[in-house]
C-alpha positions as CSV (number, residue, x, y, z in Angstrom):
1,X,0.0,0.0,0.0
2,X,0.8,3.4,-0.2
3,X,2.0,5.7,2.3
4,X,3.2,9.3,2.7
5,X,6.8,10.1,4.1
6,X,5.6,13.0,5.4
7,X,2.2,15.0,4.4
8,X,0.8,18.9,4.2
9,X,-2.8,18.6,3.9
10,X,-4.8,16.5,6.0
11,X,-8.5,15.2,5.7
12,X,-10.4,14.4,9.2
13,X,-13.6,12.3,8.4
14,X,-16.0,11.0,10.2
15,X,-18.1,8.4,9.1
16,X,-21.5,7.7,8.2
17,X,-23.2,4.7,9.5
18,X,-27.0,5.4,8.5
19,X,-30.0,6.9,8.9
20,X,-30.9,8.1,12.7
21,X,-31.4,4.9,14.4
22,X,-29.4,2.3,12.2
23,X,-28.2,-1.3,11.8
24,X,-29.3,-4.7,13.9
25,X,-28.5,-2.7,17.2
26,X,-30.4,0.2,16.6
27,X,-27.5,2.7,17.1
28,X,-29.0,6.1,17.6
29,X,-26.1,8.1,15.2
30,X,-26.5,11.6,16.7
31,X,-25.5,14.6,15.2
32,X,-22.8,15.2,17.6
33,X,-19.5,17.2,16.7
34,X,-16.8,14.6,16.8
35,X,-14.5,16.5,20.1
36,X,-11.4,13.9,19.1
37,X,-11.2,14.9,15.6
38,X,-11.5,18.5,16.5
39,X,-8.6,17.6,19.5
40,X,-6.5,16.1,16.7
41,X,-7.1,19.2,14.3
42,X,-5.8,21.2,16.7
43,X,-2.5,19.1,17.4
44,X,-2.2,18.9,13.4
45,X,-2.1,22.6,13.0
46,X,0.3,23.2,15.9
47,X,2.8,20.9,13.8
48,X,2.4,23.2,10.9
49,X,0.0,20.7,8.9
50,X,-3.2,22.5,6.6
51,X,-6.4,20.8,8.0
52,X,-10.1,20.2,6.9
53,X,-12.4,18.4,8.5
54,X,-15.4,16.8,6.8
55,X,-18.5,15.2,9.1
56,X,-20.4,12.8,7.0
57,X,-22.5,11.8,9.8
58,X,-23.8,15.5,10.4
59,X,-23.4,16.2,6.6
60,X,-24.1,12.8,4.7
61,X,-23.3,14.9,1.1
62,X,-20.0,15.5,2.1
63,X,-18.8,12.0,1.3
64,X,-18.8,12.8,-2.3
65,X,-16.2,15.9,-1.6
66,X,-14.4,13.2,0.4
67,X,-14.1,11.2,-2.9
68,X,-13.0,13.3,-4.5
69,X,-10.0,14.8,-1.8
70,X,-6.5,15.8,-3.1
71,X,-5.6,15.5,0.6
72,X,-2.3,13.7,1.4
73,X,-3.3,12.1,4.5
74,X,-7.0,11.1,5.4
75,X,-8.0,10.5,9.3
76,X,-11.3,8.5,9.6
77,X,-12.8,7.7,12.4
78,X,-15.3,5.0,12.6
79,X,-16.4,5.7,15.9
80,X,-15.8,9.4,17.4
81,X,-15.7,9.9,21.2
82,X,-19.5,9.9,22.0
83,X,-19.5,6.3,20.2
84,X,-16.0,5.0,22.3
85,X,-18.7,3.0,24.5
86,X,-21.3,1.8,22.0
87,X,-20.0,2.0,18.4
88,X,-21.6,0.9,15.1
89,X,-21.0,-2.7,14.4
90,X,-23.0,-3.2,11.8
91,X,-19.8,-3.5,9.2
92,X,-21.9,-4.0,5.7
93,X,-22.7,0.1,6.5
94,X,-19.3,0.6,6.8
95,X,-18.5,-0.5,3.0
96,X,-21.1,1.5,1.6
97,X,-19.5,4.3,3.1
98,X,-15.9,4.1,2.1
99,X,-16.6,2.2,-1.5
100,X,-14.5,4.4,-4.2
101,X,-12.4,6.7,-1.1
102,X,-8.5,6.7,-1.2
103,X,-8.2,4.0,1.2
104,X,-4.2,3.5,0.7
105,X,-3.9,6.5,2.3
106,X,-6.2,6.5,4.9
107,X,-5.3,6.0,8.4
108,X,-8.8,4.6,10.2
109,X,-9.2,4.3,14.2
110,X,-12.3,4.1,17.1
111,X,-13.7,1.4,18.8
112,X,-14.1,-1.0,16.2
113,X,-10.8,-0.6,15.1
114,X,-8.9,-1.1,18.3
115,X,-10.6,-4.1,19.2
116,X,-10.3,-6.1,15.9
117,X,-7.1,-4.0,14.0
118,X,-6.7,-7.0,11.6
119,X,-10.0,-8.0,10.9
120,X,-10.7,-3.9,9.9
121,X,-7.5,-3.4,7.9
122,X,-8.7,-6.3,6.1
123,X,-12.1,-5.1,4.8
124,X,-11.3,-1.5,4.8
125,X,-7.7,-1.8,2.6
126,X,-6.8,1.2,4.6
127,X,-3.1,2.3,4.6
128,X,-2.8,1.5,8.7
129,X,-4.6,1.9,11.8
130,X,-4.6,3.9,15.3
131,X,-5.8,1.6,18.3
132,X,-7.2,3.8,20.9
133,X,-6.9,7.6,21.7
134,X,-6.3,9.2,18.3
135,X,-4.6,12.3,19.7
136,X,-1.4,10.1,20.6
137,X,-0.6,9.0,17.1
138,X,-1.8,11.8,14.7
139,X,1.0,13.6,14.7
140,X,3.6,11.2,14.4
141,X,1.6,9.9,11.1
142,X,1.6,12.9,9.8
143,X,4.8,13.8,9.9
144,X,5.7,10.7,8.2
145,X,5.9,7.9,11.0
146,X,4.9,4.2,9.0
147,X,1.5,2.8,10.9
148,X,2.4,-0.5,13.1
149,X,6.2,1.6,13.8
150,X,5.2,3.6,16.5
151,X,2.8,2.7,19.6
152,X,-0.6,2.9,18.6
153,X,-0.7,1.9,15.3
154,X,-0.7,-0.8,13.1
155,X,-0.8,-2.2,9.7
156,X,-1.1,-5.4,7.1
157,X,2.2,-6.8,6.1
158,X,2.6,-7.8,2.4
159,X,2.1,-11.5,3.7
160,X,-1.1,-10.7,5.9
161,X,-0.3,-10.3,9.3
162,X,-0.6,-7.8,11.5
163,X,2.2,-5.6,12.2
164,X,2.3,-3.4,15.3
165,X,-1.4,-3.5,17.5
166,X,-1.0,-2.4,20.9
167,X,-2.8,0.6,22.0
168,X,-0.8,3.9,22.3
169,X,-0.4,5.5,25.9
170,X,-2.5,7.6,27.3
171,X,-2.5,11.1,27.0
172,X,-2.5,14.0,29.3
173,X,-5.8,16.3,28.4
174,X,-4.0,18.9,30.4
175,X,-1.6,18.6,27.4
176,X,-4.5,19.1,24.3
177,X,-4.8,22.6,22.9
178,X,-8.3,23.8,22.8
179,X,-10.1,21.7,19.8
180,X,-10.7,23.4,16.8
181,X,-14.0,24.7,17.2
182,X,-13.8,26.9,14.3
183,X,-13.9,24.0,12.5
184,X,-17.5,23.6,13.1
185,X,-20.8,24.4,11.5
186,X,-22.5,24.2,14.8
187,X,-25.9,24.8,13.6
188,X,-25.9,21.3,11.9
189,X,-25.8,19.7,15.5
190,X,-28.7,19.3,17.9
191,X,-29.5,17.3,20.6
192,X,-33.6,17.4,21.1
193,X,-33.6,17.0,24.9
194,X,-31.0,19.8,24.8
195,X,-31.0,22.3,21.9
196,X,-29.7,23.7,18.7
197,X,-26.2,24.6,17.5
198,X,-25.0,22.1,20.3
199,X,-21.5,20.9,21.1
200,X,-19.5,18.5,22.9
201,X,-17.0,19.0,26.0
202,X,-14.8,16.9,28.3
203,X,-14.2,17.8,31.4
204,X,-12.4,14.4,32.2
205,X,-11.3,10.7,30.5
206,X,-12.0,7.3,31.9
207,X,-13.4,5.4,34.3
208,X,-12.2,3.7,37.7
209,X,-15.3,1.0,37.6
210,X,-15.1,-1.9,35.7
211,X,-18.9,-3.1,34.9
212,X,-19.4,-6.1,33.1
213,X,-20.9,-4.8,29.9
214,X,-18.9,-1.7,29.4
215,X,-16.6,-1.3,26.2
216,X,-13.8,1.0,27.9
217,X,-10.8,-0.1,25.7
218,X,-10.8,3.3,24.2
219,X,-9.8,4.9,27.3
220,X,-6.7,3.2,29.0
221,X,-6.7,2.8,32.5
222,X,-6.4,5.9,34.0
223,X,-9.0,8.8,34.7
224,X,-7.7,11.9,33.8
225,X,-8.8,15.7,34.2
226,X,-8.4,19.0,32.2
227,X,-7.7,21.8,34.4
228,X,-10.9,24.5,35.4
229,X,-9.3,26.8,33.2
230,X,-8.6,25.2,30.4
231,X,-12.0,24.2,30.6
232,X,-13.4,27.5,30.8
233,X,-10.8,29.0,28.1
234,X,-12.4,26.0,25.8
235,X,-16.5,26.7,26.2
236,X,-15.4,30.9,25.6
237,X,-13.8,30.0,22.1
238,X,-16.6,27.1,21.5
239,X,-19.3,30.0,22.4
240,X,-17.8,32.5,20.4
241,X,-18.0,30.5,17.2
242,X,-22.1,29.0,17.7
243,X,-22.0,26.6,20.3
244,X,-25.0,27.8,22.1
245,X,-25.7,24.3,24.3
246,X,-23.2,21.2,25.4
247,X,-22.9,17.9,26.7
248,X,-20.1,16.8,28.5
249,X,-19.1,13.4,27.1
250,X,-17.1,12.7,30.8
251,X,-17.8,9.2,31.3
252,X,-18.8,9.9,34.9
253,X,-18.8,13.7,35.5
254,X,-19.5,13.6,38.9
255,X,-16.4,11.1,40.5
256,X,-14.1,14.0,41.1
257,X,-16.5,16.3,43.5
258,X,-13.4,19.1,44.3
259,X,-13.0,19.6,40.6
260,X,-16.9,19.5,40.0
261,X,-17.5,22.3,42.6
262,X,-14.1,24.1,41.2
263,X,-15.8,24.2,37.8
264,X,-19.6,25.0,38.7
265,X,-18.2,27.7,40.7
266,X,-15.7,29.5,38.0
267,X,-18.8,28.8,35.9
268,X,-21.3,31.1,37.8
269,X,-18.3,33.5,38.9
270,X,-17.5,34.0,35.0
271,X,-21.4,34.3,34.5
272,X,-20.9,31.9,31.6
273,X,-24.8,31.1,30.2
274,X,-24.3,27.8,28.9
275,X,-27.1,25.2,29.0
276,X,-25.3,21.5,29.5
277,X,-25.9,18.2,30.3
278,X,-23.8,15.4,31.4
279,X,-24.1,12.1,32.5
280,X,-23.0,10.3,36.0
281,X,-23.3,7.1,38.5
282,X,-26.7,7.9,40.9
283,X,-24.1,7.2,43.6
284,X,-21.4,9.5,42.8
285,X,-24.2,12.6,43.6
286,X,-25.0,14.5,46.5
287,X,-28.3,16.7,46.6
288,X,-25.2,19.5,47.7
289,X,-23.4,18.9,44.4
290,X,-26.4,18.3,42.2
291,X,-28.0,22.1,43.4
292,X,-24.3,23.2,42.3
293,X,-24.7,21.8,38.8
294,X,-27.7,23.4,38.2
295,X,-27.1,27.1,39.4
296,X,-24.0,26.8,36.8
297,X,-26.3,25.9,34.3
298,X,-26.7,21.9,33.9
299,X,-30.3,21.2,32.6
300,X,-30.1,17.6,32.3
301,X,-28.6,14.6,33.8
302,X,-27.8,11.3,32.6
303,X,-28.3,8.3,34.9
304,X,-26.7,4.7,34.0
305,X,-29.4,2.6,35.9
306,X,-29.2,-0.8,33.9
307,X,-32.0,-3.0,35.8
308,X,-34.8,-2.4,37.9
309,X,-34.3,-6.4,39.6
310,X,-31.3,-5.9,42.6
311,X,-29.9,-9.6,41.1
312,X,-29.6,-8.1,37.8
313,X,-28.0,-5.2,38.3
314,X,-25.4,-7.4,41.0
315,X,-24.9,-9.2,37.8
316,X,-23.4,-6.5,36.5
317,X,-20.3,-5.7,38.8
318,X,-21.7,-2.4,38.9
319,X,-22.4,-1.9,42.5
320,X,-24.7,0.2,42.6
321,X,-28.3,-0.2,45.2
322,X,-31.7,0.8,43.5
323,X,-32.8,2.8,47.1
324,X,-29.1,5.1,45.3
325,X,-30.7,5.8,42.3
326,X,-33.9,6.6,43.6
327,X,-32.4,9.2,45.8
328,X,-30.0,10.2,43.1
329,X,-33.2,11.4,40.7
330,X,-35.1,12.9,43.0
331,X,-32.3,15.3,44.6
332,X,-32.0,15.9,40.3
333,X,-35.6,16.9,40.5
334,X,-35.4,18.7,43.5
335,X,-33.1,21.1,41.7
336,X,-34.9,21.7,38.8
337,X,-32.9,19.5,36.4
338,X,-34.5,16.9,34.2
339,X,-33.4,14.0,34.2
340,X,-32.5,10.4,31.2
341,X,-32.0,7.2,33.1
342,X,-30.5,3.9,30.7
343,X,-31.9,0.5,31.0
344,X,-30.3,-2.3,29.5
345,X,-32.3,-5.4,28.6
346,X,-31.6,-9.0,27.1
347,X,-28.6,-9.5,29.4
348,X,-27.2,-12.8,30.6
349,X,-29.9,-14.4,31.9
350,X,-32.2,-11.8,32.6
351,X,-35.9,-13.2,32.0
352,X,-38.5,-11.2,30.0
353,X,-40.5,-11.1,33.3
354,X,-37.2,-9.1,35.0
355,X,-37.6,-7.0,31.9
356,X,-41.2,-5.9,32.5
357,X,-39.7,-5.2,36.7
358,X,-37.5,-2.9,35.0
359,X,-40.1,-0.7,33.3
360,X,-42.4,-0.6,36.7
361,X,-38.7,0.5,38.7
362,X,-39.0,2.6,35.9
363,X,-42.4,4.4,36.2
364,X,-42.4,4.5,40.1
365,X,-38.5,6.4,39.6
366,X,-40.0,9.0,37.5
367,X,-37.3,10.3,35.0
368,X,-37.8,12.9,32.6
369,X,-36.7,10.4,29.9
370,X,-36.0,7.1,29.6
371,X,-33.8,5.1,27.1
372,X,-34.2,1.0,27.2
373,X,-31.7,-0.7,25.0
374,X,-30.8,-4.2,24.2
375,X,-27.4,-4.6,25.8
376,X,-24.7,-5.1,23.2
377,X,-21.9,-8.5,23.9
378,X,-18.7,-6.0,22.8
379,X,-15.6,-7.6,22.5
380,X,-13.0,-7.6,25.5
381,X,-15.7,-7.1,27.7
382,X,-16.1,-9.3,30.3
383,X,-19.5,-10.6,29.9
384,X,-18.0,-10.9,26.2
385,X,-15.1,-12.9,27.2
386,X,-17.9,-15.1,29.5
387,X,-19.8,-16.2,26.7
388,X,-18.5,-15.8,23.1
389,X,-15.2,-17.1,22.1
390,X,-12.4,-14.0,21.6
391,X,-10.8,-15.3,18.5
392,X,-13.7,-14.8,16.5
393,X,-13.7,-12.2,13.4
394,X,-17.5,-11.5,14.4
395,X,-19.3,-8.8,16.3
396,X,-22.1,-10.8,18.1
397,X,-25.2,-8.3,18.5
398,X,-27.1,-9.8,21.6
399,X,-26.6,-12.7,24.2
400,X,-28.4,-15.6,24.1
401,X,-31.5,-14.9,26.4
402,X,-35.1,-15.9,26.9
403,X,-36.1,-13.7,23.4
404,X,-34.3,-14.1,20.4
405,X,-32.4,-10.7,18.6
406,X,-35.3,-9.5,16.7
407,X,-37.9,-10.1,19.9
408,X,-35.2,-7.9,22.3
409,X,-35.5,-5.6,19.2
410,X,-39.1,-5.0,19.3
411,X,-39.7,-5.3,23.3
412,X,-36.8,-2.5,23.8
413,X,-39.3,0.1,21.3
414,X,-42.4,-2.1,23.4
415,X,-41.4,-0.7,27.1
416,X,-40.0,2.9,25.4
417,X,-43.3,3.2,24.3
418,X,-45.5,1.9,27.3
419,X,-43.3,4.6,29.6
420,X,-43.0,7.5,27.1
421,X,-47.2,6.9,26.1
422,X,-48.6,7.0,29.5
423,X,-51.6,9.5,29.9
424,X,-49.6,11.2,33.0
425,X,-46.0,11.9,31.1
426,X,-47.6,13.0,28.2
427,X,-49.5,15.3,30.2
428,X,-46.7,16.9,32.2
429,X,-44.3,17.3,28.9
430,X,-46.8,19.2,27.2
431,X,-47.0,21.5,29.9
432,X,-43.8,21.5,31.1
433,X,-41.2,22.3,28.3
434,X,-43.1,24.2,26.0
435,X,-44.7,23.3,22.5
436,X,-41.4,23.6,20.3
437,X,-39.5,21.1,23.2
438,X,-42.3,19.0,23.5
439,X,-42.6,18.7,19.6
440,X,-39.4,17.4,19.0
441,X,-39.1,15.1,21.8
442,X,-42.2,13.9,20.3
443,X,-40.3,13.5,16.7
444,X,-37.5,11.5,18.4
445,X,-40.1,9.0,19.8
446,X,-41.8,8.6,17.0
447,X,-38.4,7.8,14.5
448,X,-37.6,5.9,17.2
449,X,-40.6,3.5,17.6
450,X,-41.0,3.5,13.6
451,X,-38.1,3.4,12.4
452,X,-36.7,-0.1,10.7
């Protein structure tokens, strides 16, 4: 394959996996700005390369410019940073999308990618591979480093193997400059529970817990932090350039309660008007820190609940007591914040009767939202390693369970309906969030529960 000594211009692309809820797994591809391509853009342009960056998932028609690049290096990225946890496996998606681009000198990375390098070199063609935090490699590319030469990377020797293919360390944010927001068209991104012209922050990267079904391979192993002020220096130059709401993509925003307070505080002290959102462990909240949040200007909340059934949930590893979470969403409430609790269902031996317990927990906790998706068997997570052999080239879609793949399919839209179509709820988000708000929450529901 080809590959550039050393390169001028680069391409950043992000992919396009399908229409709004996609694929056997029902992906819900969100119009959110891709923050890792922007953090790369940023490191690219400090080494003295020309960048564009072109978001096919926001703008589908930009994958015929991409055809048609000049460029001397692409960076694509299968999965950006809101999709580290839960990417897009639905790979026959993925060739549509790249049919006719300049794969041999294309450099491809995200979750997909580090977990099976090989297995994506090989059905891509691309020129080499990062495995893991993008930002650690980019530059090194760039300037002419051979993929599977320098941690991080990898590539297909001429006989077929694999050359390079561990992850690259992991890098200090303190270290990023602030991401190329002018990059962005932020009126193409939205988030309907949020707003318009909408972007992504990150306060913080990683996670200290190590549930069961989570896909952290992305991350490394250590929870790192951006400093307040770079942080604030970052939402002033977002802000000044459209971003007008955000949601912080910290996997839990909340572990770190000093820095938390630090932030909310240099928040209201700067008088920054920034509606955000974030999501968090129930039990990593006080009502204290919550009523912080909110007076700095966090609207919504993201709970990862999993199961309403104390056996399922200890099935998990997560440690974490329903009586937590109910005390967790009503100190949200208490402040004024709404509030998005996930549900997982068709785990290991979880009954469709457990299921059903899960939406009553549901209705008698009371969130704002609530999201119930079929839990995904990724690869190198434990549960994965517990039931599906590691050598395989496949991404399995469900586990084995009491309903089959397309039943989990169809009860997961069955209980999002029976909570989000209850007399009551309809009721009180009519009246609550105004018409406009109410309209397209009502839009997402119904693309959602219609969509094939």
């Amino acid at each position: 394959m080809e590959y550039p000594k050393a390169v001028a211009q680069v391409l950043l692309v992000n992919a396009n996996w399908g229409s709004l809820f996609s694929g056997r797994v029902r992906r819900y591809n969100r119009r959110f700005p891709p923050l890792d391509l922007l953090n790369c853009a940023s490191l690219l342009r400090e080494a003295g390369h020309t960048v564009e960056l072109m978001d096919c998932r926001a703008e589908p028609t930009l994958r015929d410019t991409v055809l048609k690049t000049k460029a001397d290096l692409l960076i694509l990225s299968l999965s950006p940073l809101d999709r580290w946890q839960c990417p897009n496996t639905d790979l026959e998606q993925l060739d549509r999308f790249i049919d006719g681009m300049p794969m041999n000198r294309t450099i491809v990375y995200g979750a997909q990618v580090t977990l099976k390098p090989l297995t994506l070199l090989r059905r891509t063609g691309a020129a080499g591979a990062i495995l893991g935090e993008p930002e650690s490699s980019v530059v090194s590319l760039a300037a002419g480093a051979c993929p599977g030469d320098i941690p991080g990377t990898a590539r297909i020797s001429s006989d077929g193997c694999l050359i390079g293919g561990e992850r690259g360390p992991d890098i200090a944010l303190t270290a990023l400059p602030i991401p190329a927001f002018d990059l962005l068209k932020f009126e193409v991104y939205s988030y309907e529970v949020l707003g318009e012209q909408f972007g992504l922050l990150e306060l913080t990267r990683g996670c200290p817990w190590r549930c069961k079904f989570c896909l952290l391979d992305m991350y490394g192993k250590k929870y790192r932090r951006k400093s307040v002020e770079q942080m604030l220096v970052e939402i002033e130059f977002a802000m000044r350039h459209g971003m007008r709401c955000a949601y912080f993509q910290d996997l839990e925003f909340t572990l770190d309660h000093d820095l938390v307070s630090e932030f909310c505080e240099a928040m209201i002290t700067a008088e920054i008007a920034l509606p955000w959102s974030c999501q968090t462990r129930p039990d990593t909240t006080t009502p204290e820190l919550l009523a912080l949040m909110r007076r700095a200007g966090c609207e919504l909340i993201h709970f990862g609940v999993e199961s309403g059934v104390p056996s399922v949930v200890a099935a998990t590893g997560k440690k974490q007591s329903l009586d937590s979470v109910q005390k967790a969403i009503q100190a949200a409430h208490n402040v004024g914040m709404r509030t998005l609790c996930y549900f997982l269902i068709g785990m290991p031996g979880e009954s469709a009767l457990q299921m059903q317990q899960t939406l009553d927990f549901a209705v008698d906790l009371g969130p704002t939202y609530a999201s119930f998706q079929v839990a995904t068997p990724y690869p190198k997570t434990p549960w994965h390693g517990e039931y599906f052999e590691e050598s395989t080239d496949a991404f399995p879609s469900v586990f084995d369970s009491e309903l089959n793949e397309v039943e989990l399919r169809q009860y997961s839209r069955r209980l999002t309906a029976r909570y989000h179509l209850r007399p009551g709820y309809v009721f009180s988000r009519l009246r609550t969030p105004g018409r406009r708000a109410a309209l397209r929450e009502t839009k997402l529901l119904a693309k959602y529960l219609f969509t094939r």
